[in-house]
C-alpha positions in Angstrom: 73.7 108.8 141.0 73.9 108.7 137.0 75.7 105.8 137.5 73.0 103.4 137.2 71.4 105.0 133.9 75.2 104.4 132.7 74.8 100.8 133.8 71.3 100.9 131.7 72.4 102.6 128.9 75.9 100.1 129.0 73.4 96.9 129.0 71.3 97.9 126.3 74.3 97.8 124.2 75.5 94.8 125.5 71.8 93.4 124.8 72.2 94.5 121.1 75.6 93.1 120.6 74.5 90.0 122.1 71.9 89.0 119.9 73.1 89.8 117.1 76.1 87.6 117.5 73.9 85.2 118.8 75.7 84.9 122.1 74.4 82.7 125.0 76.1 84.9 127.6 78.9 87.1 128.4 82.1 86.3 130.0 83.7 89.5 130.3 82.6 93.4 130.1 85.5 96.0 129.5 84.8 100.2 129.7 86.7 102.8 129.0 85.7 105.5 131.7 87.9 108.9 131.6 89.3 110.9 134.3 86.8 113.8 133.7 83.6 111.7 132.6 82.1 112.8 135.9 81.5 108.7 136.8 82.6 107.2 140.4 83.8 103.6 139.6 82.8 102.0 142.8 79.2 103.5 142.4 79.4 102.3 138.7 80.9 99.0 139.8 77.8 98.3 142.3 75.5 99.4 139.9 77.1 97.0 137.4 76.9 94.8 140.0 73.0 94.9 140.9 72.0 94.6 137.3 73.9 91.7 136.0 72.0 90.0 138.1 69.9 87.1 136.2 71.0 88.6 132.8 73.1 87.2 130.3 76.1 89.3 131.6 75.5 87.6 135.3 78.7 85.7 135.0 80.5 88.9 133.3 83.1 90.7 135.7 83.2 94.5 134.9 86.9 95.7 134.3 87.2 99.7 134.0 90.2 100.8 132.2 90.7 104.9 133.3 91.3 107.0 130.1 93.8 110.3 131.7 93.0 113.9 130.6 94.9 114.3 127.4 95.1 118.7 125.8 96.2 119.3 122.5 96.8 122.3 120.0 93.7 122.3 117.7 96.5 123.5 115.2 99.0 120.3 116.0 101.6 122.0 118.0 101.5 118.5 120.2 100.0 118.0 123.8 99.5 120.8 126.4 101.4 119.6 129.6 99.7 118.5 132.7 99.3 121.5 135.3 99.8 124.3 132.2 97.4 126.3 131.3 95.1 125.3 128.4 96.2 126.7 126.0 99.1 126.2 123.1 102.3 127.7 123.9 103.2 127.9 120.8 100.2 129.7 119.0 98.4 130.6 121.8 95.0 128.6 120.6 92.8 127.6 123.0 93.8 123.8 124.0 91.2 121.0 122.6 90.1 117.7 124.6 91.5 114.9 123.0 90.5 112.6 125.6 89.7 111.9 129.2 85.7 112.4 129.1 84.7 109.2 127.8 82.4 106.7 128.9 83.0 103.9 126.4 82.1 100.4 125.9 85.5 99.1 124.6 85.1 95.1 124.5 83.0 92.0 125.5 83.9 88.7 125.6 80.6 86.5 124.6 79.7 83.0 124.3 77.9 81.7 121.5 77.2 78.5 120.5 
């Protein structure tokens, strides 16, 4: 279960943003989690959940936004279609990940005085 050491690794940065905005707490914690990152959301969620606990995030809800699996031609021949293989049809390249493995920690809404 990696997802609590994503939890961990999520509230250290929110630590660091924190105080260095000099926020009093958090009001809202948005991540950008994609299809392929390998992370269950409801393990992440009750993770999330058992960590805000007396922390400055313990009135933050956790939204989690899914990022989908997004090929492309490494040459810019556009997107690879869903379901085809990975590769361009055009040049033949081998198709690069342009998104869908992320784990990312997109936005916080924080209190400060």
């Amino acid at each position: 279960m990696h997802e609590y050491s994503i939890v961990q690794s999520l509230f250290d940065q929110i630590r660091e943003a924190a105080r260095a905005r000099g926020a009093v707490a958090v009001r809202r914690v948005k991540v950008q989690i994609g299809d392929i990152a390998g992370v269950d959301t409801q393990l992440l969620r009750t993770a999330y959940e058992l960590f805000r606990e007396r922390t400055i995030c313990e009135r933050a809800p956790l939204e989690i936004e899914a990022i989908a699996v997004r090929w492309s031609c490494p040459d810019g021949h556009g997107d690879i279609e869903k379901g085809r293989a990975l590769v361009c049809p055009s040049c033949a390249r081998p198709a690069r990940l342009e998104a869908g493995d992320e784990i990312v920690l997109q936005q916080l809404e924080l209190e400060v005085p």
